[in-house]
Each structure stands twice: as structure tokens, then as C-alpha cells.
C-alpha positions as CSV (number, residue, x, y, z in Angstrom):
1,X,0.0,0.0,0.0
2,X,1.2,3.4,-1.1
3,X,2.0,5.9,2.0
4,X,0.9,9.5,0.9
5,X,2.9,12.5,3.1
6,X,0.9,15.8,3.3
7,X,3.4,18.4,4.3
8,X,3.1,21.4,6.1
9,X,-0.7,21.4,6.5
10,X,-0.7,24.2,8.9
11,X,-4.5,25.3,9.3
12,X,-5.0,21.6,9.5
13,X,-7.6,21.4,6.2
14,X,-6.2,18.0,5.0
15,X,-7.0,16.5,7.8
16,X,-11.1,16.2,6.8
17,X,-10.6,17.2,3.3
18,X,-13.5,15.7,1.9
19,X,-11.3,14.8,-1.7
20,X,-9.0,12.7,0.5
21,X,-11.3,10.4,1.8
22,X,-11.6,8.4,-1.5
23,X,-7.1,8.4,-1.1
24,X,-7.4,6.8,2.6
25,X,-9.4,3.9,0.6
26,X,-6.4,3.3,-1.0
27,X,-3.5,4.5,0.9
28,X,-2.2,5.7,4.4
29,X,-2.2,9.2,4.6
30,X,-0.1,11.1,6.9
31,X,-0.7,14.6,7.8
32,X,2.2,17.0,9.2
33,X,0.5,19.9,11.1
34,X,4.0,21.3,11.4
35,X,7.7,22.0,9.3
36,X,9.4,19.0,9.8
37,X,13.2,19.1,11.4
38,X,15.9,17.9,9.7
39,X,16.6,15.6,12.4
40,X,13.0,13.7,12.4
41,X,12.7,13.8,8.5
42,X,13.9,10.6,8.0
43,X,12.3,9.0,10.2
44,X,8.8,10.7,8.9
45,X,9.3,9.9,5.4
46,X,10.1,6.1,6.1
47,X,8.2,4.2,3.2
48,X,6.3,7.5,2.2
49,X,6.0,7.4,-1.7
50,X,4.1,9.5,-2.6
51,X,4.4,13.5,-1.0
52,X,1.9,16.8,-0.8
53,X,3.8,20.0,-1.3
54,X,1.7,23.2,0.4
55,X,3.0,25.8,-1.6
56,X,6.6,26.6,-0.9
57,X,7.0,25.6,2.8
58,X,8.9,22.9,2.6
59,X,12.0,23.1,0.8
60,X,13.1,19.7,-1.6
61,X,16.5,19.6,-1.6
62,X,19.3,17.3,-2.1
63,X,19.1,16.4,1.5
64,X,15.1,15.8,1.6
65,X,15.3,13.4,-1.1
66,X,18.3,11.9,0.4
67,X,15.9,11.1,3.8
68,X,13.0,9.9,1.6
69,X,14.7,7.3,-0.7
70,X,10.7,5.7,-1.3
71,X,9.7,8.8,-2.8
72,X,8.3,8.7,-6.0
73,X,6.0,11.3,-7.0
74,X,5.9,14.7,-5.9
75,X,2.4,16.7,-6.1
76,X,2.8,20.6,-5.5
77,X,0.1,22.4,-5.1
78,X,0.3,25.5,-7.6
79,X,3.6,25.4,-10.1
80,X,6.9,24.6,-8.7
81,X,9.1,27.5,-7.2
82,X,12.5,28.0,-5.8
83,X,11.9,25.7,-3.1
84,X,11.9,22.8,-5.0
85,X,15.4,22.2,-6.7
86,X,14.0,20.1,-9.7
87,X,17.4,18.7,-10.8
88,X,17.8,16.7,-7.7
89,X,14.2,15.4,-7.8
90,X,15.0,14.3,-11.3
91,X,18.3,13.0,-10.1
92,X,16.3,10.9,-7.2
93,X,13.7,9.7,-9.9
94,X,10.9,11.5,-8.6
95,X,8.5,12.7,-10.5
96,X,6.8,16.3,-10.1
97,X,3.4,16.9,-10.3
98,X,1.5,20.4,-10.2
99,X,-2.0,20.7,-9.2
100,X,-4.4,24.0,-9.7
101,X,-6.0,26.3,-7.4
102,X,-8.8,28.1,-7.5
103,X,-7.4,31.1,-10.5
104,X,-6.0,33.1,-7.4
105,X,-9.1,34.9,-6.0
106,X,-7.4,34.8,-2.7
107,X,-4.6,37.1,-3.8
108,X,-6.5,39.6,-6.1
109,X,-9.1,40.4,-3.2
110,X,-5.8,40.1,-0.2
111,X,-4.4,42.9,-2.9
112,X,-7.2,44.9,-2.2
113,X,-7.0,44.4,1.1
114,X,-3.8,45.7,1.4
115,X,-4.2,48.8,-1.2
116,X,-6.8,49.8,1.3
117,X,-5.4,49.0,4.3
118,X,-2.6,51.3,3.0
119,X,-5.0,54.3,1.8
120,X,-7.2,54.7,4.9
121,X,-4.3,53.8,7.4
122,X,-6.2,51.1,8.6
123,X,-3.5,49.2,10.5
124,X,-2.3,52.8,12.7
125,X,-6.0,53.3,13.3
126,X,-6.5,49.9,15.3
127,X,-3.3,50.1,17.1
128,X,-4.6,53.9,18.2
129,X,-8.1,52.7,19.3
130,X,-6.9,49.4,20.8
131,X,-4.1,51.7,23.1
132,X,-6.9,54.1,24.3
133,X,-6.0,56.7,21.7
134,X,-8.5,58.5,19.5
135,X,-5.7,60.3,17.3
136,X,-6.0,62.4,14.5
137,X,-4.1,60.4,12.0
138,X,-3.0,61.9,8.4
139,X,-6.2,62.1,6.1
140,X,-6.8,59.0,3.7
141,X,-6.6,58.3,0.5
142,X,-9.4,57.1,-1.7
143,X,-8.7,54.8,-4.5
144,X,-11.2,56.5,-7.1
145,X,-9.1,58.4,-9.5
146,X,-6.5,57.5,-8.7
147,X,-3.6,55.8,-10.6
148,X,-2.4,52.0,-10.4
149,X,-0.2,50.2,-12.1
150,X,0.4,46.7,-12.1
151,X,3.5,44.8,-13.0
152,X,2.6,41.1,-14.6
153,X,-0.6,41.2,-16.4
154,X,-1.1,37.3,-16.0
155,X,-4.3,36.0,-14.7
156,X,-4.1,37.1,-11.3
157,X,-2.9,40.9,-12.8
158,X,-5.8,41.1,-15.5
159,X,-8.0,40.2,-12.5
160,X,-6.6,42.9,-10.1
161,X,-6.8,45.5,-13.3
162,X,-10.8,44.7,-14.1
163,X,-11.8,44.9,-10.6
164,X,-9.5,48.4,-9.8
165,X,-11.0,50.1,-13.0
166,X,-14.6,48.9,-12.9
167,X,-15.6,48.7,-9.1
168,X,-12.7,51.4,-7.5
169,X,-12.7,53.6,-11.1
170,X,-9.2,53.9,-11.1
171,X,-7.2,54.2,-14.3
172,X,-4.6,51.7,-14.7
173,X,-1.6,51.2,-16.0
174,X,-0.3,47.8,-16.7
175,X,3.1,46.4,-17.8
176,X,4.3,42.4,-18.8
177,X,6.7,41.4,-21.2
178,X,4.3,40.2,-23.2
179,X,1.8,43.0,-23.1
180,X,-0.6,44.5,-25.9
181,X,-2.5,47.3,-25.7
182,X,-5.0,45.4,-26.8
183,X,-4.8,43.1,-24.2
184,X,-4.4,46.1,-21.6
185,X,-7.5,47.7,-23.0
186,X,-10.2,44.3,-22.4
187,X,-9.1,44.4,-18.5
188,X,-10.0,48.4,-18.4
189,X,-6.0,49.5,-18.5
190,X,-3.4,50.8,-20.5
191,X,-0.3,49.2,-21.9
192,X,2.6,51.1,-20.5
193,X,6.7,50.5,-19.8
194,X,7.9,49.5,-16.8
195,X,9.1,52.5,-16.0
196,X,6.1,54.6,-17.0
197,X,4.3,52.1,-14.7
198,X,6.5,53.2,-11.8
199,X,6.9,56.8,-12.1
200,X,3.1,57.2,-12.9
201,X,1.7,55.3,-10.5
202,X,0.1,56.3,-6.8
203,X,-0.3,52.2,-6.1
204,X,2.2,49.9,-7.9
205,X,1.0,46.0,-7.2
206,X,3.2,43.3,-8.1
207,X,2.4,40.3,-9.5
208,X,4.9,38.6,-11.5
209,X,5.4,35.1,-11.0
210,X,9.2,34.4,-10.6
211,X,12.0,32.9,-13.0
212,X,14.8,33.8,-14.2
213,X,13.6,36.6,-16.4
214,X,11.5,38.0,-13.7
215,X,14.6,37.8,-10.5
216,X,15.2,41.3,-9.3
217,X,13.5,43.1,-12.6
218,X,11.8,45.5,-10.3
219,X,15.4,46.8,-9.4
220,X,16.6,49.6,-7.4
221,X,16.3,52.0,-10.3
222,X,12.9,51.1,-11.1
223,X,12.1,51.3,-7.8
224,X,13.4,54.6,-7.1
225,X,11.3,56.3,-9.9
226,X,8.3,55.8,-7.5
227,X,6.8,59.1,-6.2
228,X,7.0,60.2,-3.2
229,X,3.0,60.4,-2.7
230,X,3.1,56.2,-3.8
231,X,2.3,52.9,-2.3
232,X,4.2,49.6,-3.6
233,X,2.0,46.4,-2.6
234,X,3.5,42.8,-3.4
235,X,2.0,39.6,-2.8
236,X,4.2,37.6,-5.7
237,X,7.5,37.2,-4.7
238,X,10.2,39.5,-2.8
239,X,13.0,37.9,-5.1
240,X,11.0,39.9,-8.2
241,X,12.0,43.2,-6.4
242,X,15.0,44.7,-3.9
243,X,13.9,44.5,-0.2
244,X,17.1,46.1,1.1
245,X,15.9,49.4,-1.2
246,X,12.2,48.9,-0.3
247,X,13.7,49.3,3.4
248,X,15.6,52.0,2.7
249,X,13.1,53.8,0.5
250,X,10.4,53.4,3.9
251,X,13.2,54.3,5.9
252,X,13.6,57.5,4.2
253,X,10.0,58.4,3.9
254,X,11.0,58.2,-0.2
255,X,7.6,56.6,-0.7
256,X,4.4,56.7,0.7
257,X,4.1,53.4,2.2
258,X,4.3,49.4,1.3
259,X,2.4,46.7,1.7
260,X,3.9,43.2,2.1
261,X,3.1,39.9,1.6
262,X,6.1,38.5,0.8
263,X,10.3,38.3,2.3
264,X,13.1,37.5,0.9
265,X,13.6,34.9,4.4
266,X,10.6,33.7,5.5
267,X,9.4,33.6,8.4
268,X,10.6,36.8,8.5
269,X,13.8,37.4,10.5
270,X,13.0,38.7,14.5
271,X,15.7,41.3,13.3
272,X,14.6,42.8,10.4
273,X,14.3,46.4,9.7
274,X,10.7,45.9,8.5
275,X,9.2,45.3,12.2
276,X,10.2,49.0,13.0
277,X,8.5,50.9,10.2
278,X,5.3,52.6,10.5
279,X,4.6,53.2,6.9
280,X,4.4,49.2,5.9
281,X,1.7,46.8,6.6
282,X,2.8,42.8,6.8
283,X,1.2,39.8,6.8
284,X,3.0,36.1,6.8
285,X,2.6,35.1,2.8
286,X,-1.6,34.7,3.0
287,X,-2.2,35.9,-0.4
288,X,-3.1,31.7,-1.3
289,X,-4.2,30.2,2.2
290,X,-8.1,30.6,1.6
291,X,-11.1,28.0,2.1
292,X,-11.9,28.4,-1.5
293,X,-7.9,27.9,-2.8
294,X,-7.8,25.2,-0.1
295,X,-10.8,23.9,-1.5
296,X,-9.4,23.6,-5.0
297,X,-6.2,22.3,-4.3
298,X,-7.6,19.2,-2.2
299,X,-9.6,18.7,-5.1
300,X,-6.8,18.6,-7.5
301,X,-4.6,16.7,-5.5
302,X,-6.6,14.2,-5.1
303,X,-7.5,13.4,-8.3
304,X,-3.6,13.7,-9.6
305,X,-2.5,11.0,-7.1
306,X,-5.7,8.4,-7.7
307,X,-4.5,9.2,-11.1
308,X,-1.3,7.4,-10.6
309,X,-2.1,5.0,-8.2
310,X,-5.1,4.0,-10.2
311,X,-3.3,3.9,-13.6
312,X,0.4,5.2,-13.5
313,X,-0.1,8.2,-14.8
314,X,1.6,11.8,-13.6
315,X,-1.1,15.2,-14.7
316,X,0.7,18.0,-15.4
317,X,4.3,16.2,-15.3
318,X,7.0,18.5,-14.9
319,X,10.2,17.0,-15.3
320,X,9.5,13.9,-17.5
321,X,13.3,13.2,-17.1
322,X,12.3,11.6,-13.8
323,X,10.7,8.6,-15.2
324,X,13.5,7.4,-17.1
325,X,15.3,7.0,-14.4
């Protein structure tokens, strides 16, 4: 019987996931509620076969696959990231599997969220009132009218662009790679540089999915054309921008704000520079952990892995190298 490890299943949903009843038929599922340590993995992964990646929490390594020499199939919820060093899966002859979400409602409406959050101050307000304070804090600033730009128009951007332009009425500006006006102008925006995108803007949102071509291409110089007046929100990844000049931009009062979603070290370090600011609003990578994403990705799971077990088959394979081996 195959053994099926669900990592990192913090809120506990795999647990009663209503998809993996029809895998405990089959298989012995093991659910970790917590990050395993290097010094119990071994012991953990004994016989496991077949493993759940949530997200990017646990990192695949050399020396994961090295403490899980049963392992055979890998299925990641979402695409692989950076987390998962695919040459040494391929090397251990495990095969990669990605399974969808929900289309990434979660992070278009945490966007929001934050943009907001940012605007009216929301975050000062409730420390204020919580501490006994009614305060006069700095006047708000509404949305309507005013300018966002969006870097990465893929389907979570285009999302974020429809809803800023037709519920908020803000004009947007939108830059990708790839981009057409065309294809600005059916999700209410305008095609625009990168750097008309940042020196434009009053909100910048990020939302570029990260690879090679993407690493660091909202640089310091981009960066620094940013108004003064501006808020920079990201809930991709930090690797797609600076952090040390976001830091030093807050630092300085050189922009308006930032919201964060996303670190270059997560959990973020108990020394960073970040936990001083006033002007930045943080929460600990949520943008995808949502009943409805959760939902979705049980879902898919499920069906990848009954899938192979029921007829040795790997949806949405990865690195096909891995089966040769």
C-alpha cells in the first residue's frame, strides 16, 4: 500500500478534506500539522511514496530526497518554485506533479486588502483605538481616480486590473513582457513600460510570477522612480524586487508606504528592519491560504495522485526526465 505525506498542513484542512477520503481507501495518509526538522525527516518519510507540497513551505533539496529514498512522486500544489530544486528530484527519480488552485481569487481580493489597508491607514487606526487613543491620524486616500499600475498582467494581474478600474474607477496602468494594448485595454487598463508604470503610479502592485527573467527586474532604479506620494503592494514574490531598497526607501519616507506579503527569508527574521516601520503593513505570505484555494487544491490533488495510483499516470508532469530513471 502506497503511503501519501501531506506536508506542512498548517491550518489543518487535510485532515477532513472531503477529496481525501476516496485516497485513505487506497493509501495511508499522513498529515504533518507542522515544518518537519531535519533531524526527524527521515524517520517521517520512512516508506512515504508518494508527498503533498503546500505551496513553498517545505524546501526539496538534495538532503530531503536523500531522507526519503521511497519517494516517487511529488504533487505541489500550484507550479513549482524555488523551493523545490528540480534537478535533484529528477536525479532521485521523482517525478513532479503540479495541481491547480482556485485562479487566485485569494490574492486579487488580499491585494485589495492591502491597497486599502494602505490608503485609509487602517493598521495605525487599530493600534490607536486598541491603546486608548483616539488620534487624528494623516487624512486618507481614496482609490477613485487614482492611478495603479500593475506589474505582470497574467491572470491574477488582469484580474486585479478589471476589478481596480470597474468597481474602484481607477485608471490603470499595466506592464508584462508580453503586453498589448489590446490586451491592456479588455481588462480596463493601459499598456505602459515598466518605468512609466512606476513613475506614474500612486499604487504599484506586483504580480509577476518568478524565474529567471522576472529575478530582481523590479530593481533599485525602477524602484526609485516611484513618487513620493506612492504605495508599492506585493504579494508575488520578494526575489522579483529589492527589499534592502524597499527598506531603505520606507526608511527615508521616499515613498508613501508598502504593503507586504512576501520576504526575501521567510518567516521573516526577528531582526529585520521591516518590524520597525510605521509606513508598511505585513502579513505572513496569506495571499493563497483561503477555504476556497484550499478547496481547490484538495480537489486537484486528489485526483492527480488516484491518477497514478489507479493507472500510473503523472497530470501536469513537470520534469518527465524523472521517469527514465
Amino acid at each position: 500500500m502506497s503511503i501519501i505525506a501531506v506536508l506542512d498542513d498548517w491550518h489543518r484542512f487535510f485532515e477532513t478534506a472531503r477529496p481525501f477520503r476516496a485516497l485513505r481507501e487506497r493509501a495511508e495518509v499522513r498529515v504533518f500539522t507542522r515544518p518537519l526538522a531535519d533531524a526527524e525527516r527521515r524517520q517521517a518519510m520512512e516508506g512515504v511514496d508518494i508527498a503533498v507540497a503546500l505551496r513553498e513551505r517545505t524546501p526539496f533539496n538534495t538532503g530531503f530526497f536523500a531522507d526519503a529514498p521511497a519517494l516517487k512522486l511529488i504533487v505541489q500544489t500550484g507550479r513549482p518554485g524555488p523551493h523545490l530544486d528540480m534537478a535533484a528530484a529528477t536525479k532521485a527519480g521523482v517525478a513532479v506533479s503540479s495541481a491547480s488552485g482556485s485562479g487566485g481569487q485569494s490574492t486579487v481580493e488580499l491585494t485589495f486588502a492591502l491597497m486599502l489597508a494602505l490608503a485609509r491607514q487602517i493598521p495605525q487606526c487599530d493600534r490607536a483605538v486598541r491603546a486608548g487613543e483616539w488620534v487624528v491620524l494623516p487624512v486618507g486616500t481614496v482609490l477613485h481616480g487614482r492611478t495603479l499600475g500593475i506589474v505582470g498582467m497574467g491572470r491574477l494581474g488582469t484580474q486585479v486590473a478589471k476589478i481596480a478600474s470597474g468597481a474602484f474607477g481607477m485608471e490603470v496602468l499595466a506592464y508584462s513582457r508580453t503586453m498589448t494594448p489590446e490586451r491592456a485595454a479588455a481588462a480596463g487598463a493601459r499598456a505602459a513600460s515598466l518605468e512609466t508604470v512606476m513613475a506614474l503610479s500612486d499604487f504599484v502592485s506586483i504580480h509577476l510570477t518568478l524565474n529567471e527573467g522576472t529575478r530582481g527586474l523590479v530593481s533599485p532604479n525602477k524602484l526609485r522612480l516611484m513618487q513620493s506620494t506612492a504605495f508599492l503592494i506585493n504579494t508575488a514574490r520578494a526575489a522579483v524586487t529589492d527589499e534592502a531598497t524597499i527598506i531603505d526607501m520606507l526608511q527615508q519616507r521616499r515613498i508613501a508606504g508598502a504593503a507586504l506579503d512576501v520576504f526575501d527569508t521567510e518567516p521573516l527574521p526577528a531582526d529585520s528592519p521591516l518590524h520597525k516601520l510605521d509606513n508598511v503593513v505585513m502579513t505572513p505570505h496569506i495571499g493563497w491560504p483561503a477555504d476556497a484555494h484550499y478547496e481547490a487544491f484538495s480537489a486537484s490533488v486528489a485526483k492527480n495522485i488516484l491518477a497514478y495510483l489507479d493507472r500510473g499516470e503523472v497530470p501536469n508532469l513537470e520534469n518527465p526526465e524523472a521517469l527514465k530513471r
